[in-house]
N, CA, C and O atoms as a Maestro MAE file, in Angstrom:
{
 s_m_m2io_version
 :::
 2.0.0
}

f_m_ct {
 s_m_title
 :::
 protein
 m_atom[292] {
  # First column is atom index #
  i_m_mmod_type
  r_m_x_coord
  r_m_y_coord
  r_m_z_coord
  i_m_residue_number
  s_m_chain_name
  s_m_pdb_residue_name
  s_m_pdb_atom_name
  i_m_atomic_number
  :::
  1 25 12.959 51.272 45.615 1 A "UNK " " N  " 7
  2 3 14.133 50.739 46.259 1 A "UNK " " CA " 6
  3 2 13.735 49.651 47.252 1 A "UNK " " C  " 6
  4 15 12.707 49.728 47.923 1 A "UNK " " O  " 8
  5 25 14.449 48.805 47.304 2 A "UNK " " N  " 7
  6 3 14.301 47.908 48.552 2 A "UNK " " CA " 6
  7 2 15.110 47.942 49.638 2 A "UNK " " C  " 6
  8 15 16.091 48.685 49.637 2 A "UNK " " O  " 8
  9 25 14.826 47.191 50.647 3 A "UNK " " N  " 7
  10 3 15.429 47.119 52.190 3 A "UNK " " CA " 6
  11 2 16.824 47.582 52.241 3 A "UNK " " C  " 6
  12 15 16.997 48.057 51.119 3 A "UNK " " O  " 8
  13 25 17.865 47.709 52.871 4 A "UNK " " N  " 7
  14 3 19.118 48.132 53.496 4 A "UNK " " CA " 6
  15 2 19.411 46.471 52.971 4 A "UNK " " C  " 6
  16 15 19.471 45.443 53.645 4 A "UNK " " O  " 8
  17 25 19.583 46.718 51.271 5 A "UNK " " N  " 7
  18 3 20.207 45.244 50.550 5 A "UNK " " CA " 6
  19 2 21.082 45.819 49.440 5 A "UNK " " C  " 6
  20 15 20.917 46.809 48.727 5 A "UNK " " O  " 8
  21 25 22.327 44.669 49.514 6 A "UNK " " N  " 7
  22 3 23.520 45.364 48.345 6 A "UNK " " CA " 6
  23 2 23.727 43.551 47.743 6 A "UNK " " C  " 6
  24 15 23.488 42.397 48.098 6 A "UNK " " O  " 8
  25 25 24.426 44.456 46.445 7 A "UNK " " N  " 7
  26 3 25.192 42.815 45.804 7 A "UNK " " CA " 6
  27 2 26.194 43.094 45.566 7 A "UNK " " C  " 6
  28 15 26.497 44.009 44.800 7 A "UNK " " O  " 8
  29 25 27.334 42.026 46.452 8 A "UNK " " N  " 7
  30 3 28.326 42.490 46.299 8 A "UNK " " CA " 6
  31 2 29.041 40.949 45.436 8 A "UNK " " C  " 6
  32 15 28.497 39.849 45.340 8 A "UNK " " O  " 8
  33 25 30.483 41.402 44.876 9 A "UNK " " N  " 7
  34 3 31.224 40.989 43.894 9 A "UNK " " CA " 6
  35 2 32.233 40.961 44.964 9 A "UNK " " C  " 6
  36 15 32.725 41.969 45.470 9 A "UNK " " O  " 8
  37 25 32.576 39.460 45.354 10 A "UNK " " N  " 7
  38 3 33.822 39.157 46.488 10 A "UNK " " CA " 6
  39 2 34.882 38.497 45.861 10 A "UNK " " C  " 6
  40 15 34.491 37.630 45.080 10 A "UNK " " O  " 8
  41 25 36.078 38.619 45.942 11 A "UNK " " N  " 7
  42 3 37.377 38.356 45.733 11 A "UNK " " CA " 6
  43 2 38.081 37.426 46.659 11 A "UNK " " C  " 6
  44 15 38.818 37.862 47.543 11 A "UNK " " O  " 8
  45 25 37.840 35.977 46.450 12 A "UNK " " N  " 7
  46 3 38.419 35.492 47.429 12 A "UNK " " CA " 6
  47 2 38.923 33.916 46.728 12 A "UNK " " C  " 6
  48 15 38.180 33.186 46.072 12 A "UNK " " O  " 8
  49 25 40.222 33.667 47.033 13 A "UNK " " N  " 7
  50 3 40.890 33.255 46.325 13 A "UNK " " CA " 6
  51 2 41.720 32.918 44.915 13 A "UNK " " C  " 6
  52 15 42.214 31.848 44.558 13 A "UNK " " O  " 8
  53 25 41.694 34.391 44.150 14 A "UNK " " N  " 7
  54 3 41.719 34.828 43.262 14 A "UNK " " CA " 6
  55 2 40.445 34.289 41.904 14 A "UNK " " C  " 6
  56 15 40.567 34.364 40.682 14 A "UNK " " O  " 8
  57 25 39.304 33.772 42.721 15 A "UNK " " N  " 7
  58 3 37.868 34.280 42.176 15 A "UNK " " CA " 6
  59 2 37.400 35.100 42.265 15 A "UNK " " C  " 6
  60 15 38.106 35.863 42.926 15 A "UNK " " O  " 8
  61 25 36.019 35.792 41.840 16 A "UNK " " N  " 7
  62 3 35.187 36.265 41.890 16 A "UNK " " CA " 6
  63 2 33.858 35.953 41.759 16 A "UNK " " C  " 6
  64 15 33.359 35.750 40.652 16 A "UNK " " O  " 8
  65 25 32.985 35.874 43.198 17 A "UNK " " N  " 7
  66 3 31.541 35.314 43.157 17 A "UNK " " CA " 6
  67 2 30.434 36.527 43.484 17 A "UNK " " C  " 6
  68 15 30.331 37.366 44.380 17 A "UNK " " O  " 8
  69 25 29.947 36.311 42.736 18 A "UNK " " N  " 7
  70 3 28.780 37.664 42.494 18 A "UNK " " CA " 6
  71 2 27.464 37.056 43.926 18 A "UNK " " C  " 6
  72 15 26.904 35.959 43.916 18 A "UNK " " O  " 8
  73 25 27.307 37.979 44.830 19 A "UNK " " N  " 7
  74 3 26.203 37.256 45.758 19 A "UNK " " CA " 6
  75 2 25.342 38.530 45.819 19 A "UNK " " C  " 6
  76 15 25.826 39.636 46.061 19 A "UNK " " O  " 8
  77 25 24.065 38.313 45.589 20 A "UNK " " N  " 7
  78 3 23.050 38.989 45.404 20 A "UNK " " CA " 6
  79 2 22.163 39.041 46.442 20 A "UNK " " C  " 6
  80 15 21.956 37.938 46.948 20 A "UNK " " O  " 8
  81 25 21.411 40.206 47.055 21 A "UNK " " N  " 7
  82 3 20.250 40.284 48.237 21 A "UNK " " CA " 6
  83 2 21.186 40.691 49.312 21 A "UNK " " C  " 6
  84 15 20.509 41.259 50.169 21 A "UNK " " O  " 8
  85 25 22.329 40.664 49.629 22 A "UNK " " N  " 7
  86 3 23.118 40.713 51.068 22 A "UNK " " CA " 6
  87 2 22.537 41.786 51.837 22 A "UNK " " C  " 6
  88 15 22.240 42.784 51.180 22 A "UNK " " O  " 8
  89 25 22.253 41.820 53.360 23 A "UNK " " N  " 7
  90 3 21.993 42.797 53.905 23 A "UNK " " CA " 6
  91 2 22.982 43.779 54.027 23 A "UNK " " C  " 6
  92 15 24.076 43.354 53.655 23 A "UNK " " O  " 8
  93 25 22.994 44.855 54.387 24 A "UNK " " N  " 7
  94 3 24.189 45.430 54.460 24 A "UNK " " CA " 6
  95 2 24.460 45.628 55.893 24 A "UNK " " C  " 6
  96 15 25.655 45.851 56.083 24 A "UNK " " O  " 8
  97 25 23.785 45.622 56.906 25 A "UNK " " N  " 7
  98 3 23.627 45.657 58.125 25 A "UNK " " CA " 6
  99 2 24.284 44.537 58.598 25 A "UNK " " C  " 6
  100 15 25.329 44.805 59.189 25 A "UNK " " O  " 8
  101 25 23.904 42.980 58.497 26 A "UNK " " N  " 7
  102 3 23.568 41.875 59.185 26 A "UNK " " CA " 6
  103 2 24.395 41.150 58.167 26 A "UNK " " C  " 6
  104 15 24.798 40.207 58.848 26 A "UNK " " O  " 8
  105 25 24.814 41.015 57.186 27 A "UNK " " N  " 7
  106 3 25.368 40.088 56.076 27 A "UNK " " CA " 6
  107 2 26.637 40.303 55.368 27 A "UNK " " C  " 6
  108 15 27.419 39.481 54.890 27 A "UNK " " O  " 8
  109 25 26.680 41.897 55.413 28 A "UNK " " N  " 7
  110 3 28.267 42.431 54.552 28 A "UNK " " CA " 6
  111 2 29.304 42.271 55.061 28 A "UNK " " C  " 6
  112 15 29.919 43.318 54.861 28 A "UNK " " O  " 8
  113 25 29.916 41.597 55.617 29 A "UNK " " N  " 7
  114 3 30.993 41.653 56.335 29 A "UNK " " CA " 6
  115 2 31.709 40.356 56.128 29 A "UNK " " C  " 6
  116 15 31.076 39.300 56.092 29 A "UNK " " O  " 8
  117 25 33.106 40.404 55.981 30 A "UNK " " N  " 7
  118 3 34.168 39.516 55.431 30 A "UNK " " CA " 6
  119 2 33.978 38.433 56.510 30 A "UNK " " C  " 6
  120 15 33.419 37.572 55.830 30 A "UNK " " O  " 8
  121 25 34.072 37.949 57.663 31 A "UNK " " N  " 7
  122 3 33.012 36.840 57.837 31 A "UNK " " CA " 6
  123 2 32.395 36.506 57.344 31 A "UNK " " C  " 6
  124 15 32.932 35.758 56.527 31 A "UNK " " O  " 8
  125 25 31.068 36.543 57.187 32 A "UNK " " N  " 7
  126 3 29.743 36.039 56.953 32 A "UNK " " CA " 6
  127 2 29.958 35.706 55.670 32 A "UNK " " C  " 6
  128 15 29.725 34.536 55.367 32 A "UNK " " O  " 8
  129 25 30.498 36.737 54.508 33 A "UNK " " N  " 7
  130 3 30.695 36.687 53.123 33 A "UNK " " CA " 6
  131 2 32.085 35.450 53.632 33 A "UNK " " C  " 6
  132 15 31.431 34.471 53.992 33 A "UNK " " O  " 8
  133 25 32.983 35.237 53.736 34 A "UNK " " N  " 7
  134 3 33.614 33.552 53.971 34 A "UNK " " CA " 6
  135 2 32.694 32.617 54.278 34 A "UNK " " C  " 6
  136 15 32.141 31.990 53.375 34 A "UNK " " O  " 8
  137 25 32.475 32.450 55.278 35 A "UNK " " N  " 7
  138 3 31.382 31.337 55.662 35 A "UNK " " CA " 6
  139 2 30.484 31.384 54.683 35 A "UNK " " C  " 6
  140 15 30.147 30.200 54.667 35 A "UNK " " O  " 8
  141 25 29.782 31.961 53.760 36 A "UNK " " N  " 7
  142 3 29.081 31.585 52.610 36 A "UNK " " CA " 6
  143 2 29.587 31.210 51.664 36 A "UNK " " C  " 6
  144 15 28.951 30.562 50.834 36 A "UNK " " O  " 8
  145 25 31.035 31.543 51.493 37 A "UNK " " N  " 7
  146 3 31.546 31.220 49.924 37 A "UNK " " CA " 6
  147 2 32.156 29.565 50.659 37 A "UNK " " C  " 6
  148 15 31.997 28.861 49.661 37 A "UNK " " O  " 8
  149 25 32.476 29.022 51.275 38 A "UNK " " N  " 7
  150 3 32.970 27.736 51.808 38 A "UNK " " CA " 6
  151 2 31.523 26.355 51.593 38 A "UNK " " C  " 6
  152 15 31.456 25.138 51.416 38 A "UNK " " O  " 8
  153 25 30.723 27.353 51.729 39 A "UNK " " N  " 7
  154 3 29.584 26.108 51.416 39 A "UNK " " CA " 6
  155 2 30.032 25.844 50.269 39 A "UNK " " C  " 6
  156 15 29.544 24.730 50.079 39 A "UNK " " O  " 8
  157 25 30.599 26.083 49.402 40 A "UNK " " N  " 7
  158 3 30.701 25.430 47.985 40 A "UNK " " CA " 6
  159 2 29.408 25.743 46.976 40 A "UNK " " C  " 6
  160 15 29.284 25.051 45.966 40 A "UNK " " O  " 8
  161 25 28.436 26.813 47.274 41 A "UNK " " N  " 7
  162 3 27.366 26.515 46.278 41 A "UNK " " CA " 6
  163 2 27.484 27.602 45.496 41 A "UNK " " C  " 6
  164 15 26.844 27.488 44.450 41 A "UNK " " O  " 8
  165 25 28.026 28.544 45.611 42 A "UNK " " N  " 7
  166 3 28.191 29.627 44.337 42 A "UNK " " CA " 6
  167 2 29.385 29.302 43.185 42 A "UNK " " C  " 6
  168 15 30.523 28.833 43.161 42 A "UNK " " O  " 8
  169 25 28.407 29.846 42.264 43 A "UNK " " N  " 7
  170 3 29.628 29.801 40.663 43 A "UNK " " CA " 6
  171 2 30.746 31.083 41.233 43 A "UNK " " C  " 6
  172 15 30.658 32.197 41.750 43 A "UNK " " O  " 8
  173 25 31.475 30.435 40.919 44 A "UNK " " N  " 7
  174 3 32.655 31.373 40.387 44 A "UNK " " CA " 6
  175 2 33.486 32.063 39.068 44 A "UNK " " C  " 6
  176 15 33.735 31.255 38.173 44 A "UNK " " O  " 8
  177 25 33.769 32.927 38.929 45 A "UNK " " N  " 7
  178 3 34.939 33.228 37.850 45 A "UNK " " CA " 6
  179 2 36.509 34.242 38.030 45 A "UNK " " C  " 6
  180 15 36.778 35.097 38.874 45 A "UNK " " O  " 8
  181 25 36.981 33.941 37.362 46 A "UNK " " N  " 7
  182 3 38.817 34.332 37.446 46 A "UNK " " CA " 6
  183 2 38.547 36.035 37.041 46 A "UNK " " C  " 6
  184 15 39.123 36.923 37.670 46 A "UNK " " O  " 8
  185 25 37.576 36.328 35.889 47 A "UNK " " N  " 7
  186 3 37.310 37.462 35.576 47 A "UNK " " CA " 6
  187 2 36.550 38.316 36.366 47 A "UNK " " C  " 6
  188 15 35.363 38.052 36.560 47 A "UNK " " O  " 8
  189 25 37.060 39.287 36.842 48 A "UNK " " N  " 7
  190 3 36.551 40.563 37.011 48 A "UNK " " CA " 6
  191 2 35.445 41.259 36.654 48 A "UNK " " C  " 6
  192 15 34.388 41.584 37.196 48 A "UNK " " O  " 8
  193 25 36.067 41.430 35.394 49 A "UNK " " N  " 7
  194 3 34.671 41.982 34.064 49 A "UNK " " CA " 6
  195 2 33.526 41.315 34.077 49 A "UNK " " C  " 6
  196 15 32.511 42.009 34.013 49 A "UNK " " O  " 8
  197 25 33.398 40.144 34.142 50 A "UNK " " N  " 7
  198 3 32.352 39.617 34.285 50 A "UNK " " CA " 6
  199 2 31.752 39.637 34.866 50 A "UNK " " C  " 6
  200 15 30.687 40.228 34.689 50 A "UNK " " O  " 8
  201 25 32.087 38.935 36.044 51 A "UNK " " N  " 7
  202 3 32.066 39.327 37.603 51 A "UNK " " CA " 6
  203 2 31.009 40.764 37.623 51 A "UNK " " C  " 6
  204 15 29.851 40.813 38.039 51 A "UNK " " O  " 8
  205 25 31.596 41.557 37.201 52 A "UNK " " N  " 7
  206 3 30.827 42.896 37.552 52 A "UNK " " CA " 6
  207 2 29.606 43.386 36.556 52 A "UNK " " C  " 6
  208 15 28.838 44.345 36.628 52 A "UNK " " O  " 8
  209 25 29.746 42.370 35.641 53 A "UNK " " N  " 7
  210 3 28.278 42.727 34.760 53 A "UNK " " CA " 6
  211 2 27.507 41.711 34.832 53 A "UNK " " C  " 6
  212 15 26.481 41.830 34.163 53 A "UNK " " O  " 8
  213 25 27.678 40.304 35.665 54 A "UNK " " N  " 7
  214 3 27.055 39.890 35.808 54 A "UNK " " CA " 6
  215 2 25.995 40.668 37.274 54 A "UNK " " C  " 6
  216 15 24.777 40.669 37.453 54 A "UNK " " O  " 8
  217 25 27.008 41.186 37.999 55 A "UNK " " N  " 7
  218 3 26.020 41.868 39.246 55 A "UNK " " CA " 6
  219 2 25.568 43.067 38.742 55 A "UNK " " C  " 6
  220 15 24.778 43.568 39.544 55 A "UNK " " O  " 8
  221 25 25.739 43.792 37.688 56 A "UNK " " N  " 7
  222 3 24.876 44.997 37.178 56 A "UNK " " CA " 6
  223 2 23.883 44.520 36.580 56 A "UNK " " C  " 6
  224 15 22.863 45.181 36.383 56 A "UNK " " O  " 8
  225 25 24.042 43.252 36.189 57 A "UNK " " N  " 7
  226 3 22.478 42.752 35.728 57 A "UNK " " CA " 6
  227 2 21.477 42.531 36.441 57 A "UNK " " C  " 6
  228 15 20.284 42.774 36.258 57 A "UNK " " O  " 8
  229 25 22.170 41.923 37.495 58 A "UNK " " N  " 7
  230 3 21.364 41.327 38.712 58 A "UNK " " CA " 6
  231 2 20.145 42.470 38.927 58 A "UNK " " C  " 6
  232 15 18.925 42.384 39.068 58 A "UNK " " O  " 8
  233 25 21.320 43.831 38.869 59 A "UNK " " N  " 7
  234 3 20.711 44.961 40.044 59 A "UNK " " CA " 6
  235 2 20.331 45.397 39.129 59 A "UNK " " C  " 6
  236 15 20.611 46.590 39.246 59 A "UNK " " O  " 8
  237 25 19.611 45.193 37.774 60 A "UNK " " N  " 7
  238 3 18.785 46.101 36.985 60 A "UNK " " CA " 6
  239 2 17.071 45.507 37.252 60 A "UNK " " C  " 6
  240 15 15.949 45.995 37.115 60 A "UNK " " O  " 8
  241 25 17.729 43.973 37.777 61 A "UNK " " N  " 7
  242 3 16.310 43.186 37.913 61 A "UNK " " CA " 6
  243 2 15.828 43.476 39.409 61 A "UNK " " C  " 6
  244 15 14.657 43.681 39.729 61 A "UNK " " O  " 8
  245 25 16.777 43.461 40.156 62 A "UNK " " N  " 7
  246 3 16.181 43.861 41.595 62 A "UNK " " CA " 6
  247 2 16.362 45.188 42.280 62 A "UNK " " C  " 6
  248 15 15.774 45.421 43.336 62 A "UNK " " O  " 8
  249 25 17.185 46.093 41.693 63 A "UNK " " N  " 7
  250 3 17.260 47.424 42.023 63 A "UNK " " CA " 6
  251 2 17.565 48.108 43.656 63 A "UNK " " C  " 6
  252 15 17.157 49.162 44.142 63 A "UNK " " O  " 8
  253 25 18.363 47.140 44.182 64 A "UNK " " N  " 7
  254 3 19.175 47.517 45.658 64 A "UNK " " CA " 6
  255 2 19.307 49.008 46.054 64 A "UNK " " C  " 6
  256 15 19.535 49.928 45.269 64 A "UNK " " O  " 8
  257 25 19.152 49.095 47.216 65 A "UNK " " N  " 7
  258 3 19.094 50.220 47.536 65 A "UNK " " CA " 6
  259 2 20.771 50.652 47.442 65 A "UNK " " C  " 6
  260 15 21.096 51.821 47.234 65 A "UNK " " O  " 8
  261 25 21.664 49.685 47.602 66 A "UNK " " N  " 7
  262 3 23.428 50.030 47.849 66 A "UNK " " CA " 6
  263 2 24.235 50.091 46.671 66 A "UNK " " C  " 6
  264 15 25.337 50.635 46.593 66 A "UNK " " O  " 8
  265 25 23.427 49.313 45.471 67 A "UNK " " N  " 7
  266 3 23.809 48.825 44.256 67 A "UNK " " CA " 6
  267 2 24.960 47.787 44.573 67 A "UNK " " C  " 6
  268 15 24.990 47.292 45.700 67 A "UNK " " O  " 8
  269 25 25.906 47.437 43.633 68 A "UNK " " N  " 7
  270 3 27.023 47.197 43.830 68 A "UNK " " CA " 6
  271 2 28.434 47.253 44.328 68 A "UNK " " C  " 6
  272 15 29.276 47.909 43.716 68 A "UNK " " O  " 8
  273 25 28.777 46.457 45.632 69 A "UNK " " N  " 7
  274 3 30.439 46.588 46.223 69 A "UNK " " CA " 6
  275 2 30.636 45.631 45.520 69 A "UNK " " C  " 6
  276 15 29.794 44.867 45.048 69 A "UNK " " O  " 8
  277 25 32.411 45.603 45.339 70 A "UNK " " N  " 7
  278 3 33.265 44.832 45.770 70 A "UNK " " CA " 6
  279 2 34.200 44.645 47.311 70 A "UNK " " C  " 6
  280 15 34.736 45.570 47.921 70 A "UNK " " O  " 8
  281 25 34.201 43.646 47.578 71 A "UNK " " N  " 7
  282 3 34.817 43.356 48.963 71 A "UNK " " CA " 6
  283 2 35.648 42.479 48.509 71 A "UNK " " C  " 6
  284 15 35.357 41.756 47.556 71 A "UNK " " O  " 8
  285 25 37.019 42.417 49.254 72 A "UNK " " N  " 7
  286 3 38.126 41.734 49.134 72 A "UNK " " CA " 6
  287 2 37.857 40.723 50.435 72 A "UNK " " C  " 6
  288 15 37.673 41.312 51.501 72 A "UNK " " O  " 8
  289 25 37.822 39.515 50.460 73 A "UNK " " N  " 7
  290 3 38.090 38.736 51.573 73 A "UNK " " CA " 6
  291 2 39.063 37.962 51.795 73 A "UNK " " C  " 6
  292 15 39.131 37.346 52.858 73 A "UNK " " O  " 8
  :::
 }
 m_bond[291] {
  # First column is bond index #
  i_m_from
  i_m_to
  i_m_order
  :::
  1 1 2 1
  2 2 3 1
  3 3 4 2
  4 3 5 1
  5 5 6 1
  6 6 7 1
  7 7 8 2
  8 7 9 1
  9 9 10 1
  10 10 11 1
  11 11 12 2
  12 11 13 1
  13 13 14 1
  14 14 15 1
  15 15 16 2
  16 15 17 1
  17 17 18 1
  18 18 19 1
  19 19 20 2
  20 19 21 1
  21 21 22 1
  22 22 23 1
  23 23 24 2
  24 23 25 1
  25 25 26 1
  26 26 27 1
  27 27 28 2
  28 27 29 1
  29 29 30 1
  30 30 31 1
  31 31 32 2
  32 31 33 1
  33 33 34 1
  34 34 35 1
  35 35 36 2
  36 35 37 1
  37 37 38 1
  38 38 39 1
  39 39 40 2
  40 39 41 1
  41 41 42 1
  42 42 43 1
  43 43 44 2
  44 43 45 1
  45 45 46 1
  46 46 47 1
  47 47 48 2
  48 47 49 1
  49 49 50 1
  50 50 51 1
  51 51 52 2
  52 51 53 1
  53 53 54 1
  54 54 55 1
  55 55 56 2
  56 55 57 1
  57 57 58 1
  58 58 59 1
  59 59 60 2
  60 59 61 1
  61 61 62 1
  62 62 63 1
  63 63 64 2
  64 63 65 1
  65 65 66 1
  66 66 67 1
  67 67 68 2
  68 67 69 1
  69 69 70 1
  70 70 71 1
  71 71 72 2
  72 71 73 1
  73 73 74 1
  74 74 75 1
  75 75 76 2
  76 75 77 1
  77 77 78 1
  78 78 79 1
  79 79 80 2
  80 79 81 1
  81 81 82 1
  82 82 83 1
  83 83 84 2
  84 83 85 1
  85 85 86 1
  86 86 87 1
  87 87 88 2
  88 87 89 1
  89 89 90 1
  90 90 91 1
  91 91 92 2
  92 91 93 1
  93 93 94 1
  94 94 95 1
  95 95 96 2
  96 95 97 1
  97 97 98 1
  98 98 99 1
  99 99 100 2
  100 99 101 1
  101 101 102 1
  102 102 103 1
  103 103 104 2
  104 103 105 1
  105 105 106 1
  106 106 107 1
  107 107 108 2
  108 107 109 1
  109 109 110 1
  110 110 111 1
  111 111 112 2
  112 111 113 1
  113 113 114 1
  114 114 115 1
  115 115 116 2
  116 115 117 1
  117 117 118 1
  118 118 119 1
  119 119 120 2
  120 119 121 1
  121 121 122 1
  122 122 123 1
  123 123 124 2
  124 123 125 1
  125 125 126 1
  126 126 127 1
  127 127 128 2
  128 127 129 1
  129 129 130 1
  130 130 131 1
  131 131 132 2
  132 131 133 1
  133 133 134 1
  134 134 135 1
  135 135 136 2
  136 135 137 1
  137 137 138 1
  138 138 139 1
  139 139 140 2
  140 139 141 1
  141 141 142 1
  142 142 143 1
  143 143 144 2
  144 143 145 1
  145 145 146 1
  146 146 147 1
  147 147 148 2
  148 147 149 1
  149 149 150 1
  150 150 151 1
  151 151 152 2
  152 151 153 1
  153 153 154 1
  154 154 155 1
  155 155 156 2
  156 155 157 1
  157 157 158 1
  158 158 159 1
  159 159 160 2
  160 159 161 1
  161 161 162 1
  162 162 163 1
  163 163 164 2
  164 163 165 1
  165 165 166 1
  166 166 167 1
  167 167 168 2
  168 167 169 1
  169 169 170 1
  170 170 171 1
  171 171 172 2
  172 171 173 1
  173 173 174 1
  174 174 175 1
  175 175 176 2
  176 175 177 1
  177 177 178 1
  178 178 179 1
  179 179 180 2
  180 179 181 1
  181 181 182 1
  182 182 183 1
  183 183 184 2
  184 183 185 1
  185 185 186 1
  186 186 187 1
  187 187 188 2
  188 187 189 1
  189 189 190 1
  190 190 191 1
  191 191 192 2
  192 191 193 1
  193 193 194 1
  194 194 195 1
  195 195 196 2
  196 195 197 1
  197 197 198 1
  198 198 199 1
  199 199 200 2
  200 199 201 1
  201 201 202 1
  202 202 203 1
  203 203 204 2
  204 203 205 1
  205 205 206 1
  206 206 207 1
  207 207 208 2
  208 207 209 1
  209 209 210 1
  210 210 211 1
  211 211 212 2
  212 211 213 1
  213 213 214 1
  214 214 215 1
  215 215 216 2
  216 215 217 1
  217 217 218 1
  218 218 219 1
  219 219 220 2
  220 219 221 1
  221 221 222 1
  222 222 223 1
  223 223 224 2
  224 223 225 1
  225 225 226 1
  226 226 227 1
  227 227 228 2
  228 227 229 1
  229 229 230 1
  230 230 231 1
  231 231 232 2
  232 231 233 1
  233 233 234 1
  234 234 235 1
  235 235 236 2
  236 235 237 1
  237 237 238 1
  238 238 239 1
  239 239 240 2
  240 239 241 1
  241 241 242 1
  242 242 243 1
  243 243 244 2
  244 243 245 1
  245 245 246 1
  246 246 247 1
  247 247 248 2
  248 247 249 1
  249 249 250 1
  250 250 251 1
  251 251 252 2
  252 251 253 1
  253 253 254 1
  254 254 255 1
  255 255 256 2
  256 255 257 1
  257 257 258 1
  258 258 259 1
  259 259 260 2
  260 259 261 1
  261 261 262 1
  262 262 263 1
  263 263 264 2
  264 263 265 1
  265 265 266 1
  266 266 267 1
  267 267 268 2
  268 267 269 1
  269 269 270 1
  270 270 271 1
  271 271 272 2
  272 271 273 1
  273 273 274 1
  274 274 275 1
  275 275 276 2
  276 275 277 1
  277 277 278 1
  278 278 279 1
  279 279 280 2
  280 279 281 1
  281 281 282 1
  282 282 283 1
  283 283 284 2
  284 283 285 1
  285 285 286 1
  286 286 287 1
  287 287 288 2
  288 287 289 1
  289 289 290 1
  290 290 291 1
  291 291 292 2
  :::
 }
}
């Protein structure tokens, strides 16, 4: 397992952007997750489904200690 790290699948503006490594301490929180999605540098998608197997993939390669949230922002 690694550090107090999750990937979460955020909902914000009827997207969904998969962000991977987040602390869960210092990083999870609907702040911080806004102010990152406004930089403009993450892909997005409308789907859900995807959305969520693209972050179960993630976490088969890096294996988080939190696995996968979704957070609504």
């Amino acid at each position: 397992m690694s550090r107090d790290n999750v990937i979460a699948v955020a909902k914000y503006n009827n997207y969904y952007y998969v962000l991977a490594n987040l602390n869960i301490e210092n990083q999870f929180n609907q702040n911080y997750i806004q102010n990152l999605l406004n930089t403009y540098l993450h892909k997005s998608t409308k789907n859900r489904g995807k959305a969520l197997c693209i972050a179960h993939d993630i976490q088969k390669k890096i294996d988080c200690e939190y696995g996968v949230i979704e957070i609504d922002i």
